[in-house]
N, C-alpha and C positions, 0 to 999 in steps of 0.2 A: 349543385348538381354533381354526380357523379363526373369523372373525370370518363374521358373517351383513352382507348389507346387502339389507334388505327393500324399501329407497328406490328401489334399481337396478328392481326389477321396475315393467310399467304396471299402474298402478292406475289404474281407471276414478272420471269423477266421477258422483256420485247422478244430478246431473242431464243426462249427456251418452253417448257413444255407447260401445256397449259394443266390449271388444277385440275385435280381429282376430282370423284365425288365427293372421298371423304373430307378434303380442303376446304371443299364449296359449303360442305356442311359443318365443317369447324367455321367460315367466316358467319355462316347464316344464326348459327347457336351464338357466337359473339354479339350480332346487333341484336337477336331478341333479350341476352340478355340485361345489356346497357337497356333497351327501351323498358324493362319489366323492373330494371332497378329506379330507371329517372318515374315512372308509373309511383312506386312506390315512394319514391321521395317527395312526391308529390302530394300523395295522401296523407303525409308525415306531415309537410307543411301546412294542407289545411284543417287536418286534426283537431288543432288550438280553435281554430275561429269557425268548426260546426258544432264543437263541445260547449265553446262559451253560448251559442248561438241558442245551444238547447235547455242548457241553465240558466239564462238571463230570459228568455222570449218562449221559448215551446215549452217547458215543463210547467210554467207557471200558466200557459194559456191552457195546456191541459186540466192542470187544476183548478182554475178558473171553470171552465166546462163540466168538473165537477161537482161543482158548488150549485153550477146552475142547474145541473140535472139532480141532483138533492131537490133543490126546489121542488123541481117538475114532480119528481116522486112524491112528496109532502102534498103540492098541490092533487095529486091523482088521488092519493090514498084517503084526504080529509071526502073529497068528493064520494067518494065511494061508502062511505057512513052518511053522508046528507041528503047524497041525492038519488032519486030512482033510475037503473037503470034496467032493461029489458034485457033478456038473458044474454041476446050476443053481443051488446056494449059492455056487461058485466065481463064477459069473458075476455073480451078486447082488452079492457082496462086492467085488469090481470095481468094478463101475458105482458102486456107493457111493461109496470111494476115490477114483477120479477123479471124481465128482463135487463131491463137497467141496473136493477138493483144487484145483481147477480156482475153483469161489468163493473159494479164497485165495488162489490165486499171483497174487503182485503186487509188483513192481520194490521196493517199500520194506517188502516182510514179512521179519523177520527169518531167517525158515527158510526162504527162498523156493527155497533150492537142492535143501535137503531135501524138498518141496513136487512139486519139477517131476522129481525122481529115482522117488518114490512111484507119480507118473501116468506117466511110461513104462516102469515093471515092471509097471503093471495094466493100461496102454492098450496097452502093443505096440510105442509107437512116440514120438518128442521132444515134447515140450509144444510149443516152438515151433514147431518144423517141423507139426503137425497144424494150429496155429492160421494157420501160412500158406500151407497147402493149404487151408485153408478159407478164405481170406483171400483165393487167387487164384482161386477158384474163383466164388465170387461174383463177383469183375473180369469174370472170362469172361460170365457168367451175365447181367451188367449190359451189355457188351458188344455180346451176342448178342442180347437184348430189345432194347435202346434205339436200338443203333448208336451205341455213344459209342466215342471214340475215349480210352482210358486212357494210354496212354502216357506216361511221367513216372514211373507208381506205383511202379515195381519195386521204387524204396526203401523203401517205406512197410512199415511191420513191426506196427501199427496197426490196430484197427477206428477209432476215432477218430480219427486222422491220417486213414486214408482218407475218412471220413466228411468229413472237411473239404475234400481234394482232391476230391471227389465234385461240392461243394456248385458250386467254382470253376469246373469243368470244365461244369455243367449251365447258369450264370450264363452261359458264354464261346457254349456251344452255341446257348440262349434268344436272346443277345445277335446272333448270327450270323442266325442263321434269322431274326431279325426285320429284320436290313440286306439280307437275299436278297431279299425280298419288297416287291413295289409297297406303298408305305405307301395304306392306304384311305381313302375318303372320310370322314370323321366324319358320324354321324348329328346332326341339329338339336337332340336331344337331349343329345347329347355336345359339341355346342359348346355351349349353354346352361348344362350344366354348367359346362363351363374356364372361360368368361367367366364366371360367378357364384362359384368357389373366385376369378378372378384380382381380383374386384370386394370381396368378401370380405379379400382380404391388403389389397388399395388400401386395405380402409374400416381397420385394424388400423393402416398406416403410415399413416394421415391421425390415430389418437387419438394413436398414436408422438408425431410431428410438433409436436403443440399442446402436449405435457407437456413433452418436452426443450426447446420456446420458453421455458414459463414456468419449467424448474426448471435451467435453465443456473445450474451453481454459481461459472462464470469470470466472470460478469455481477453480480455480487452484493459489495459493499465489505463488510459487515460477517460477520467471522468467523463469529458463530453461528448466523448467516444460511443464509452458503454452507454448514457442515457441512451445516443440518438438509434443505437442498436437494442435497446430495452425496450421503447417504443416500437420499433421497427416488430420486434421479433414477437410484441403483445395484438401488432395486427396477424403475423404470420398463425400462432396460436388460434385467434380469432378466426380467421378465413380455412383451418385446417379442422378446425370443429365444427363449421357450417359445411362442409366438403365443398368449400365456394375455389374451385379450381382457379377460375379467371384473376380474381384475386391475388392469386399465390401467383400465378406466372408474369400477375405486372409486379408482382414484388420482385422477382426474379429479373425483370427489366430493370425496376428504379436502380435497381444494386449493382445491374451491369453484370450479373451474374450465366444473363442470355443477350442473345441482340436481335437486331428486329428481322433477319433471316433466319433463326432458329426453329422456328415453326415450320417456315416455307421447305426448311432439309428435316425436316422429323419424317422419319420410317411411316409409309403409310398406315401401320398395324398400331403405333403410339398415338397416332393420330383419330383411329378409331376410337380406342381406348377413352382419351381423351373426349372424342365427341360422347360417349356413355356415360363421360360424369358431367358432362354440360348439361346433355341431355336432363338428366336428374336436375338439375339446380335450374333451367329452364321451367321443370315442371313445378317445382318446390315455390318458386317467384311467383307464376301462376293463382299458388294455390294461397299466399299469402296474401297477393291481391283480390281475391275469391271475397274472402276473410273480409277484409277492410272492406270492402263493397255491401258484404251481409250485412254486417254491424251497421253502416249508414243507414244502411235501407231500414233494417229493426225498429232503430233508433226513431227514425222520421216516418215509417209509417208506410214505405213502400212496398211495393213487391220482394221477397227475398229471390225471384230470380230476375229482376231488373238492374240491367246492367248502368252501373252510374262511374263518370269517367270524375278524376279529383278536380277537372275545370266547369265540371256542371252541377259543382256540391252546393255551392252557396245559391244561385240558381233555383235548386230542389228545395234548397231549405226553405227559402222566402216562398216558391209555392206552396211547400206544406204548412207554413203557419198563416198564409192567405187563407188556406182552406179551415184553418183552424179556425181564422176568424170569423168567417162566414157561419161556420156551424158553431160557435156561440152566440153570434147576431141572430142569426134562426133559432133556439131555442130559448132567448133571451124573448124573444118575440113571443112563442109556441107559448111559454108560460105568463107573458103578458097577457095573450088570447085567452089563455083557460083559466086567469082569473077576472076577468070582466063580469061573466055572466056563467052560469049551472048550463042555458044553451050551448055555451062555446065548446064544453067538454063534451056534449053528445055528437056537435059538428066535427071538432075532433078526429073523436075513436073511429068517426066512420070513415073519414078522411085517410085517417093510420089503416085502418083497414082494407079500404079501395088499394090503399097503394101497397102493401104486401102483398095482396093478390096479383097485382102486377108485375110485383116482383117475382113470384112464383111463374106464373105464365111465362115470363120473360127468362126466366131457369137463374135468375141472380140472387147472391144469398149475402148482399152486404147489408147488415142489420144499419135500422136508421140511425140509431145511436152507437155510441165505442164503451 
C-alpha cells in the first residue's frame, strides 16, 4: 500500500493560530489523495485474479453459450423448411433467427458463413448490404442534423471505424468554427484562473528544480551514493511528469530537504497554488479510477455506470457467471424442448412472443438472448 505521510499535512500548534481555509483544504486534498491512490492499488491488485477469472471460466462459458445458441438457430431454421407455420409464427421464427444470428456474426466466428447465409433466407436480404444501408443512412441522417460534411467514409464498412472517423471529423469541425470567430475577451474570472493553474505548474517546477539540485547522480564520486540518488532522482522524474505534487514534496521529506513544519509556515498564496495542482491530480485519480471501473463492468457485463468498489470484484464476477450459468442451462433446455416434438416449436414461438410483448408493455428492451 501506499506509504501515508501525516508530516506533510499543517498541523496547528496548542498555542498558535488555527488553520486556514486554504490549510484545511491542502490537508483535505492530502487524504483524498492517499485514499484515490490505496482505491487504485487495489484494483491493481485484483487485476490478475478478474483477468484469469474471465479467461479460465467467463469467456469459455460465453462460448459455450454460443455453441448452444448455433444449435438453437440450426434447430429453428431445419423447422422452418419441415414444418407448417401460420403467418405470425412464421414471422416469430424469423425475427428470432436473425436476431441471434446477428449477436453472432463476427469476422473470427467460425461459422460466420453459415451465420450471415441463415439471416438472409429469414431477413430477405445480405447481412452486409443491410448493415450498410443502415450504416449510410445514419451518415445521411448525421449529415442532415449537423451539417457535417462526411465525405471520405465511403470506405468504412464499420460502426466502429466510423465511430472513429465521426470523432476526427467533429474535432476538424470544433477546431474550425473556433479559428472563424473573433477570439473573446476572457472574463477576470478566467484570467484568475490561467494565471493561478500557470502559478500552480511554476510552484511544481520550482519543487522539480530543488530535488534534481540535490539528487544529480553525475555530481556524486562514490558509486553507492550515485546509485541510491539515480533511483531517487528516476522517482523524482517520474512524479514530475505525472504533475504528482505529493509525491515530490515526500521526496522532499525523505531527503530532509524540508521538515515536517514546512508546509504549516508556507505563505498562504503557495499554499493555494499548491492546492490547484492537488486539485488536478485529485481529479486525474478520479478519472483513472472511472476507467478501471468501466473496463470491469464491460468486461463482465454490467452497467457502464455502475459503480463497483476492487473489494466487490470477485463477488461480481461469481454473480455474473452464476447468471451465465443459468442462461445456458435454460437454453440448453429451450433446445432440448424444441427438439422433442414439431408441437414444442409452435408452443415456443408463442411463448417467445407472449413474453416480448411484455416486455414492450413493461418499456424493457433487454433482448432474451446476448
Amino acid at each position: 500500500m501506499t506509504s501515508k505521510h501525516p508530516q506533510l499535512s499543517v498541523t496547528p500548534q496548542p498555542d498558535g493560530p488555527k488553520p486556514s481555509a486554504q490549510q484545511k483544504r491542502f490537508n483535505s486534498l492530502l487524504k483524498k489523495i492517499e485514499t484515490h491512490r490505496s482505491t487504485l492499488e487495489a484494483w491493481t491488485a485484483v487485476e490478475q485474479a478478474y483477468t484469469q477469472l474471465w479467461a479460465e471460466e467467463f469467456r469459455p462459458a460465453l462460448e459455450q453459450i454460443g455453441v448452444v445458441q448455433l444449435e438453437l438457430l440450426r434447430v429453428l431454421d431445419t423447422a422452418s423448411t419441415r414444418i407448417k407455420f401460420n403467418k405470425q409464427d412464421r414471422a416469430t421464427l424469423s425475427d428470432v433467427i436473425c436476431d441471434v444470428a446477428e449477436g453472432l456474426i463476427d469476422d473470427s466466428h467460425p461459422h460466420n458463413a453459415e451465420l450471415k447465409e441463415m439471416f438472409a433466407r429469414h431477413f430477405g436480404e445480405d447481412f452486409d448490404e443491410v448493415q450498410q444501408e443502415g450504416l449510410a443512412q445514419f451518415k445521411a441522417q448525421l449529415e442532415d442534423e449537423f451539417d457535417l460534411d462526411l465525405s471520405g467514409a465511403e470506405h468504412i464498412t464499420s460502426e466502429y471505424e466510423f465511430a472513429e472517423f465521426l470523432q476526427g471529423k467533429l474535432a476538424e469541425e470544433l477546431e474550425a468554427s473556433l479559428g472563424a470567430t473573433e477570439p473573446q475577451k476572457k472574463s477576470a474570472h478566467e484570467q484568475r484562473k490561467e494565471e493561478d493553474l500557470a502559478k500552480g505548474s511554476q510552484s511544481v517546477r520550482e519543487v522539480y528544480r530543488k530535488l534534481a539540485s540535490a539528487l544529480h547522480p553525475d555530481r556524486e564520486t562514490d558509486e553507492q551514493e550515485r546509485a541510491r540518488k539515480t533511483d531517487l532522482m528516476q522517482r523524482v522524474n517520474k512524479a514530475y511528469a505525472e504533475k504528482d505534487l505529493l509525491s515530490l514534496l515526500q521526496l522532499q521529506l525523505e531527503i530532509e530537504q524540508i521538515d515536517t513544519d514546512h508546509i504549516s509556515n508556507l505563505p498562504q498564496e503557495r499554499i493555494k497554488h499548491y492546492n490547484r495542482v492537488l486539485a488536478e491530480q485529485v481529479e486525474d485519480l478520479k478519472d483513472e479510477i472511472d476507467i478501471q471501473n468501466l473496463m470491469f463492468n464491460d468486461r463482465f457485463g454490467f452497467a457502464p455506470d455502475e459503480t463497483t468498489k476492487p473489494a466487490q470484484v470477485l463477488r461480481k464476477c461469481n454473480q455474473a457467471l452464476n447468471e451465465l450459468d443459468a442462461e445456458l442451462f435454460d437454453i440448453e433446455q429451450e433446445v432440448a424442448f424444441l427438439q422433442q416434438t414439431p408441437k414444442n416449436i409452435k408452443v415456443w414461438l408463442r411463448a417467445h412472443r407472449d413474453r416480448h410483448d411484455e416486455w414492450l408493455d413493461a418499456g424493457l428492451l433487454d433482448d432474451l438472448f446476448r
